[in-house]
C-alpha positions, -999 to 999 in steps of 0.1 A, spaced: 204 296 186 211 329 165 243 334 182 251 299 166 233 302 134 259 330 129 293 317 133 279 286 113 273 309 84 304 324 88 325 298 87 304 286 57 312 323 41 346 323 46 352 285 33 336 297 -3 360 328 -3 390 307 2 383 278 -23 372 308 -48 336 298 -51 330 331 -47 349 357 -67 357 385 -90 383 366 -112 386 376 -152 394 357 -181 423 359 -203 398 385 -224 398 412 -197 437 410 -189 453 442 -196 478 447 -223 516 446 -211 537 479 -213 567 480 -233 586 486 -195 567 462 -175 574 432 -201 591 401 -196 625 401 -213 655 378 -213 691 385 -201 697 404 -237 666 427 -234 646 400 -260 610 399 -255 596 366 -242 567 346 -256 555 341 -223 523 347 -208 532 378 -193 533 391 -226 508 373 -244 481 360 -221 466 342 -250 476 303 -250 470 303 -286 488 331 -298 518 320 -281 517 291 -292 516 305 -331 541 328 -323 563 302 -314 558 279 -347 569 310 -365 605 312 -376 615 344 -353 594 329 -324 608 294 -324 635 299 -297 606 318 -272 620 350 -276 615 378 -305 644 400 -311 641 437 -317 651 432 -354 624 402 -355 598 425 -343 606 452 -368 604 429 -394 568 417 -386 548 437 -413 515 412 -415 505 389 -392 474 364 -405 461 348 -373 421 337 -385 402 311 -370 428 299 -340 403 303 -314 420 335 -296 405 353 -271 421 382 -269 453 398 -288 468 410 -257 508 416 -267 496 428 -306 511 463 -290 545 449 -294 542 450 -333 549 484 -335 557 479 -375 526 461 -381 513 472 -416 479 441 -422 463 421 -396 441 396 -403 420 385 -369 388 372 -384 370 345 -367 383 341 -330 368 350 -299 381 386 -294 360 409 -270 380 439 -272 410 454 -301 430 480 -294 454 486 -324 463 524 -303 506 515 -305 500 497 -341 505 535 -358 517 520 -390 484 498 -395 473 501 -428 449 470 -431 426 457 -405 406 426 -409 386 417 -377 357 401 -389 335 373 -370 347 380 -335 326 385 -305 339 425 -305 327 450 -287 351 477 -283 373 484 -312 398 513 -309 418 523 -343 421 561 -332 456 561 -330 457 542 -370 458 571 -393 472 554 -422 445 530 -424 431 525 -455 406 494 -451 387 485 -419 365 451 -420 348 444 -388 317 429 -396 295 404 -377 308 418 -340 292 433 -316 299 467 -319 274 499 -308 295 524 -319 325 529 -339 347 557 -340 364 564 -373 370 601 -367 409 602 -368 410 578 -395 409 599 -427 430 582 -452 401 551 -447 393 541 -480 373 508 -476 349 505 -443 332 473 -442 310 474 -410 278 456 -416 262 428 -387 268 449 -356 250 467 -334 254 505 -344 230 532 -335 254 560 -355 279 562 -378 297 593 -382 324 592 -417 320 630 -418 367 631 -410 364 601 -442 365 623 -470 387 596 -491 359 566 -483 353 547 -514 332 517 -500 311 520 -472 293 489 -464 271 490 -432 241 469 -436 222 452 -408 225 479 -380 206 498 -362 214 532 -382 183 559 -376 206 585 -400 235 585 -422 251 616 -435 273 611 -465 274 645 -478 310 646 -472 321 615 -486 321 629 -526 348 603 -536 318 572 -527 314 548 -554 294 521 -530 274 524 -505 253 497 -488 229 505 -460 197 485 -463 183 469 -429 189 497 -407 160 517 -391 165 546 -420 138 568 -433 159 592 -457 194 591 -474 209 620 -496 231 607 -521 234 642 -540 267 648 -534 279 616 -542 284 618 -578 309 592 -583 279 568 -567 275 536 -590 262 509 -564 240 514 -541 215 491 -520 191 507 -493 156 497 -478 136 511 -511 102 507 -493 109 527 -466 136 552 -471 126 589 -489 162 588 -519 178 625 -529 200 620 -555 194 587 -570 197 573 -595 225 595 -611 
């Protein structure tokens, strides 16, 4: 009877396996970006809209009611000419292909269904607007020219900034952040990180601040004395010990 029992199961095991009721598959937000030498090109060495290139169904499909994506290719020139790219609220899961932009200056992702950003071959990035995703690895360590980084309301427990140091404008509130390090920010003008999970904040480095809001965290004690260009700032009053405030 157990001899029986066994090859029943087995059969039974290997009927799920080959229908896929049992599996490690991935969504389209886990597939891995596409090389520059593993992409799909035509005849001419034009990149493809195809979903080798952009897994996303809905980013192809606004690439290709663009001008330079209607004919489901993107020339070199095309590509060099993309500057911005304003993609909000399309319901995009990931932004697989966004490496192929290597001229990129602004994006504007807000309000999709993004998991993971990495902007590492988008060098030129100067703007970055990913707000209202479901992100929860961001990686801008490659975007030294960026000036303004707004990635609130994700899902983000940490954040590094470090290579960033022409950021001007960091707008990181509604995440999930233990630490926040803008120490390598000296030129950071606005600094807005509400609604975390902060338990310290050291701005003594940031002299050129003019706002800073960091109420709703789990902070006990802010010094603001090197700050002296601070006009604007909002902080838990009942429960954090001020240095340096009000100028």
């Amino acid at each position: 009877m157990n001899r029986k029992f066994y090859y029943v199961w087995v059969i039974i095991l290997s009927s799920l396996i080959s229908f896929g009721c049992i599996s490690c598959g991935s969504d389209d937000s886990s597939t891995p970006q596409t090389s520059p030498d593993a992409a799909d090109r035509d005849a001419a060495g034009n990149l493809k809209v195809s979903a080798v290139n952009f897994p996303d169904e809905n980013f192809r499909s606004f690439l290709l009611s663009q001008g330079y994506g209607a004919d489901g290719v993107l020339t070199q020139k095309e590509i060099a000419d993309i500057k911005s790219l304003e993609i909000p609220s399309l319901n995009l899961h990931n932004l697989n292909g966004i490496a192929f932009f290597t001229s990129l200056v602004e994006l504007d992702c807000e309000h999709n269904l993004i998991t993971s950003l990495d902007m590492s071959k988008n060098v030129l990035l100067q703007y970055l607007k990913c707000e209202e995703c479901q992100i929860t690895t961001l990686d801008v360590s490659k975007n030294v020219k960026l000036t303004k980084l707004a990635c609130h309301s994700n899902q983000l427990t940490s954040l590094d900034i470090s290579k960033n140091i022409a950021l001007k404008d960091l707008h990181c509130p509604h995440n999930k952040l233990v630490s926040l390090d803008v120490s390598n920010n000296p030129n950071l003008i606005r600094l807005s990180c509400s609604d975390n999970q902060l338990i310290s904040l050291d701005v003594s480095k940031n002299t050129l601040l003019e706002e800073l809001y960091c109420n709703n965290n789990q902070l006990t004690y802010l010094d603001v004395s090197n700050n002296t260009r601070l006009t604007d700032l909002r902080y838990d009053t009942d429960k954090v010990t001020i240095y340096g405030w009000p100028k």
